[in-house]
C-alpha positions as CSV (number, residue, x, y, z in Angstrom):
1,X,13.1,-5.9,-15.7
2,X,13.3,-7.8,-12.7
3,X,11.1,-10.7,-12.1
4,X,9.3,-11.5,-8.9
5,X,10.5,-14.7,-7.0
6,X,8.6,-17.9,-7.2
7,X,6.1,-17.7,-4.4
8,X,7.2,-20.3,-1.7
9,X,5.1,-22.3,0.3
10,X,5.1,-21.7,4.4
11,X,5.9,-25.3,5.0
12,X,9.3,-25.1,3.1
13,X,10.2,-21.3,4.4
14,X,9.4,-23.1,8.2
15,X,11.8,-26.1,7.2
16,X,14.9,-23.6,6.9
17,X,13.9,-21.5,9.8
18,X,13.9,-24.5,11.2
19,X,17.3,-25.7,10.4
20,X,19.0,-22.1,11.1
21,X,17.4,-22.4,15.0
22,X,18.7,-26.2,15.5
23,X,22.3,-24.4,14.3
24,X,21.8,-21.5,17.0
25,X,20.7,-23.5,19.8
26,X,23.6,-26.0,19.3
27,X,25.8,-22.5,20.1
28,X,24.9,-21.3,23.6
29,X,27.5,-18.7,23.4
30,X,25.9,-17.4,19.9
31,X,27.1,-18.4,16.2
32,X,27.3,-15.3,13.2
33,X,25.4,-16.0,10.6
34,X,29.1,-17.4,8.5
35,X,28.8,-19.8,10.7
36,X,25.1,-20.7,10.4
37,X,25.5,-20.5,6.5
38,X,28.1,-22.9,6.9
39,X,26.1,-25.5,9.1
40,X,23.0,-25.2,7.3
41,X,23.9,-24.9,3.6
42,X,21.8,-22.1,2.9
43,X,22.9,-19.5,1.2
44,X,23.6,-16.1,2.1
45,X,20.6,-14.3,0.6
46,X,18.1,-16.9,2.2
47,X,19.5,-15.8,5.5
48,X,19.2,-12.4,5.2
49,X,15.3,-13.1,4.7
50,X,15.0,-15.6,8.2
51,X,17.6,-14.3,10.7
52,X,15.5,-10.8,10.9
53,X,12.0,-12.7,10.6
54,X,13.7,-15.1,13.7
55,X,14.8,-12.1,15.4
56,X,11.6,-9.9,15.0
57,X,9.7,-12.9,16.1
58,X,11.7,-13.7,19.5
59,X,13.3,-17.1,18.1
60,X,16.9,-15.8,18.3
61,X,18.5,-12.8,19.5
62,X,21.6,-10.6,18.8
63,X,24.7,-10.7,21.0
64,X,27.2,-7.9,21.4
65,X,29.5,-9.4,19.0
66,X,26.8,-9.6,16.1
67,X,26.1,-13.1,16.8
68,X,23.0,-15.2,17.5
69,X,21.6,-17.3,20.5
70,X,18.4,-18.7,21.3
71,X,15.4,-16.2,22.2
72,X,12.8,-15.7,24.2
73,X,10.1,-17.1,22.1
74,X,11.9,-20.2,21.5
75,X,12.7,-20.5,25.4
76,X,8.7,-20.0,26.1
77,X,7.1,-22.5,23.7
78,X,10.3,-25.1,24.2
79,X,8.5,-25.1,27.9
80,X,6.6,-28.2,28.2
81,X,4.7,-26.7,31.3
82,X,3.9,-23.7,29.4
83,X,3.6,-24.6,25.7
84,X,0.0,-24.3,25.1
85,X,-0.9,-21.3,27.0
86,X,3.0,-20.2,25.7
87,X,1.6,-20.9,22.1
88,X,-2.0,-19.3,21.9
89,X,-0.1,-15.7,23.0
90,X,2.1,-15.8,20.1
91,X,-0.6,-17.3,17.4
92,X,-3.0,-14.4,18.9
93,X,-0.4,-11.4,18.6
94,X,0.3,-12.6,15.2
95,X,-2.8,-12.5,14.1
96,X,-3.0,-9.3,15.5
97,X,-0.4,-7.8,13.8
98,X,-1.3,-10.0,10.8
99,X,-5.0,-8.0,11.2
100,X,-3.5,-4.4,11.0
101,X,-0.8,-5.7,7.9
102,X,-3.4,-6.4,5.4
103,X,-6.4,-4.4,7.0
104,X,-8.9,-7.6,7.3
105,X,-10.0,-9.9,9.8
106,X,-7.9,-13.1,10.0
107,X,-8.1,-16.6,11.1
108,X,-6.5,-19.5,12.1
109,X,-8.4,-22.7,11.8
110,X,-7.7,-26.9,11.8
111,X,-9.4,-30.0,10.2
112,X,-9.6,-32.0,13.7
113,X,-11.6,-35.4,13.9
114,X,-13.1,-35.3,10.5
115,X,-14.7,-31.2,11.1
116,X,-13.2,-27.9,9.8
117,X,-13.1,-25.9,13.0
118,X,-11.2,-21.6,13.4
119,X,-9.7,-22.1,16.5
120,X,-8.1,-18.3,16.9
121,X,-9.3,-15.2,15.2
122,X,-8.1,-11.4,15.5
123,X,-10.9,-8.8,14.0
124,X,-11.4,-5.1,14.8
125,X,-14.0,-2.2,14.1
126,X,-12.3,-1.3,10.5
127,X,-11.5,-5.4,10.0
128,X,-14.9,-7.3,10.6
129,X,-14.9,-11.1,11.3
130,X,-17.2,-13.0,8.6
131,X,-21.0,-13.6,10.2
132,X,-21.4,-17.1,10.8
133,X,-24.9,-17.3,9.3
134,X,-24.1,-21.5,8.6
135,X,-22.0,-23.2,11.4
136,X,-18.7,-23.1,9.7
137,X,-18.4,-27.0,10.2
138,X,-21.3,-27.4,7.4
139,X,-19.4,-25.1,4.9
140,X,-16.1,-26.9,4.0
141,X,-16.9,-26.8,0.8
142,X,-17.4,-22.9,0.5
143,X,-15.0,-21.1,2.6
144,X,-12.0,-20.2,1.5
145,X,-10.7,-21.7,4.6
146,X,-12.4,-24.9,4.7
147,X,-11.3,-25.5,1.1
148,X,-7.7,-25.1,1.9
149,X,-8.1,-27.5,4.8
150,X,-9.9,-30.3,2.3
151,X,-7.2,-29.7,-0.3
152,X,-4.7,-30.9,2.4
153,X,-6.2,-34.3,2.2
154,X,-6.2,-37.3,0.3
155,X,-8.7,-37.7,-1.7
156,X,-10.3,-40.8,0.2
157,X,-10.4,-38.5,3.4
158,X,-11.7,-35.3,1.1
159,X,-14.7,-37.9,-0.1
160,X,-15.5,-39.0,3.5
161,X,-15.9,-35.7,4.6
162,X,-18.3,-34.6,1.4
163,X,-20.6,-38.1,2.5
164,X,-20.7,-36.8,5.6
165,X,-21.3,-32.6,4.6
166,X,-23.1,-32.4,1.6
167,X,-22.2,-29.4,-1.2
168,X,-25.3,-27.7,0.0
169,X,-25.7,-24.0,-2.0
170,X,-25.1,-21.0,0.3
171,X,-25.2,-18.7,-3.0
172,X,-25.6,-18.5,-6.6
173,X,-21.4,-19.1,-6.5
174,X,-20.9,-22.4,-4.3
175,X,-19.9,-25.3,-6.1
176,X,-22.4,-28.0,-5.4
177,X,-20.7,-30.1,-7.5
178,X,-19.0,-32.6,-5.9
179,X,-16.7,-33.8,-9.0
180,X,-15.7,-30.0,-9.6
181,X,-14.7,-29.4,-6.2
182,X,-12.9,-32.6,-6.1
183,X,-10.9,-31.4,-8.7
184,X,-10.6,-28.1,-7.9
185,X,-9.2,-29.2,-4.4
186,X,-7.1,-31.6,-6.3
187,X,-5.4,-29.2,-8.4
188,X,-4.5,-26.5,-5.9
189,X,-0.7,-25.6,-5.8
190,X,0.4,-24.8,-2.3
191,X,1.9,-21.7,-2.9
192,X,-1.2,-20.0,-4.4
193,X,-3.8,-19.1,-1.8
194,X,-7.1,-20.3,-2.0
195,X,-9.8,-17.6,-2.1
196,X,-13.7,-17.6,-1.4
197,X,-15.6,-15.0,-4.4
198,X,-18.8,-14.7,-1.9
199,X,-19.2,-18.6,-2.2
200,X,-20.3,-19.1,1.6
201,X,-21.6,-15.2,2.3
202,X,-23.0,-12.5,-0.3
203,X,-21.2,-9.5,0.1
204,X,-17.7,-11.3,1.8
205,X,-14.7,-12.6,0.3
206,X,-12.0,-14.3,1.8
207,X,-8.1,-16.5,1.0
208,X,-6.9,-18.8,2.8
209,X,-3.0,-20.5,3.0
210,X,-2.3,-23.6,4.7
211,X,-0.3,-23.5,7.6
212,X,0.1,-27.4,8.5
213,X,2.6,-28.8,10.5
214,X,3.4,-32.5,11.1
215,X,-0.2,-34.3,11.0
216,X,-1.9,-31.0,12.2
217,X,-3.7,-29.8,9.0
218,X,-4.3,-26.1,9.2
219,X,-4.6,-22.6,7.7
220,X,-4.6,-19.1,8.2
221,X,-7.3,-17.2,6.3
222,X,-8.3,-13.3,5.9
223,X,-12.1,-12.0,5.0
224,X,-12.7,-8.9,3.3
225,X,-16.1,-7.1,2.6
226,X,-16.6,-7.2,-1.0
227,X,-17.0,-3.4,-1.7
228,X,-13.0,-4.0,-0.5
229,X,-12.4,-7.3,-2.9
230,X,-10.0,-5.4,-5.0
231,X,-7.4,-5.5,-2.5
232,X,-8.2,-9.7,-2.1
233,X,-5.2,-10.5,-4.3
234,X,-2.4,-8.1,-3.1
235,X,-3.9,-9.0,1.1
236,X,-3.8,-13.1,0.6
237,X,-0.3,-12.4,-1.1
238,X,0.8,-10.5,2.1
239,X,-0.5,-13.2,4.2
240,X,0.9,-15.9,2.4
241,X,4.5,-14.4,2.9
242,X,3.5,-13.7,6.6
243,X,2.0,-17.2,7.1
244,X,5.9,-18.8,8.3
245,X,5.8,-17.2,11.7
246,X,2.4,-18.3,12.3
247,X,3.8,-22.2,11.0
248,X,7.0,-22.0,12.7
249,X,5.3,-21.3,16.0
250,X,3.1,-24.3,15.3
251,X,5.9,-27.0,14.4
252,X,8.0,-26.5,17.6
């Protein structure tokens, strides 16, 4: 029987996406993907995963003679006059699409001056966004996406920001305590998503993956109701996988 691939964290799928739009945008007149193998040392089956990703998310396009050249998403967010605005349009209509994918509300959120803050979100009337019932800023500690955030830390900046928010209990499952989140957070392999059991809300559970590029620390994150926790696993696997677009949009 076949086994499954080793999971692989966002941040190294973004660094060969990457890599194969550096080769395409060095060819104005398009390169086939030979060519790209060639100038990229990645081999063959690793393209056939990000050329259609790249193409499905408007970072390359085809040519008439099956080759590749720089697309219209690349052209947009490549605009210095237009990056931001360029930016939150794409991070919003992949959430949205992320949204309908695994059937839960989803979230993009940052660690910016010392707070945990979701800066984007995409919800719906069949995927409901968590109800903020503690300022999110307060509940690192409990949320599946403030916990992938801290694990992206050292562990100096990870203490500062527990002096500063204490483990304060939200339910009978937050861990108030400090040395078993620090090790929990510690011991978190980025390819395995992090996941809220109704730590920060009773009857919610979420996952979270990070998503950080450069010095940006970030992560994308999903929330289920928990009569739905069943489908947790097979939903933060899905968003995991789906999490390079969201990166790749993010690091250029």
């Amino acid at each position: 029987m076949a086994q499954n691939p080793e999971p692989i964290a966002p941040s190294r799928s973004v660094q060969r996406a990457l890599r194969v739009l550096e080769t395409v945008a060095r060819h104005g007149d398009g390169v086939r993907a030979e060519r790209i193998a060639q100038e990229t040392g990645l081999p063959e089956e690793q393209l056939a995963r990000i050329l259609p990703m790249l193409s499905r998310e408007g970072y390359i396009a085809r040519t008439a003679d099956d080759g590749y050249v720089v697309g219209e998403t690349l052209l947009l967010l490549g605009s210095g006059a237009n990056h931001r605005r360029a930016l939150k349009d794409k991070l919003q209509k992949t959430l949205r699409e992320l949204r309908d994918t695994v059937g839960a509300a989803v979230y993009i959120s940052h660690y910016v001056d010392g707070e945990f803050r979701i800066t984007q979100y995409a919800d719906g009337p069949s995927a409901p966004k968590v109800n903020e019932w503690v300022d999110f800023r307060y509940a690192a500690h409990a949320s599946a996406a403030g916990k992938c955030l801290l694990s992206q830390l050292d562990h100096d900046a990870r203490r500062d920001h527990l002096a500063r928010h204490r483990t304060a209990r939200f339910t009978s499952r937050t861990i108030t305590d400090e040395k078993v989140l620090l090790s929990k957070l510690e011991n978190q392999p980025p390819t395995v998503p992090v996941l809220d059991l109704q730590e920060y809300a009773v009857g919610t559970v979420c996952a979270a993956v990070p998503i950080t590029a450069g010095k940006s620390v970030g992560s994308i994150a999903l929330s289920l109701p928990v009569r739905h926790a069943h489908r947790l696993r097979q939903a933060a696997d899905t968003l995991n996988r789906r999490a390079t677009p969201l990166l790749l949009s993010l690091a250029i």
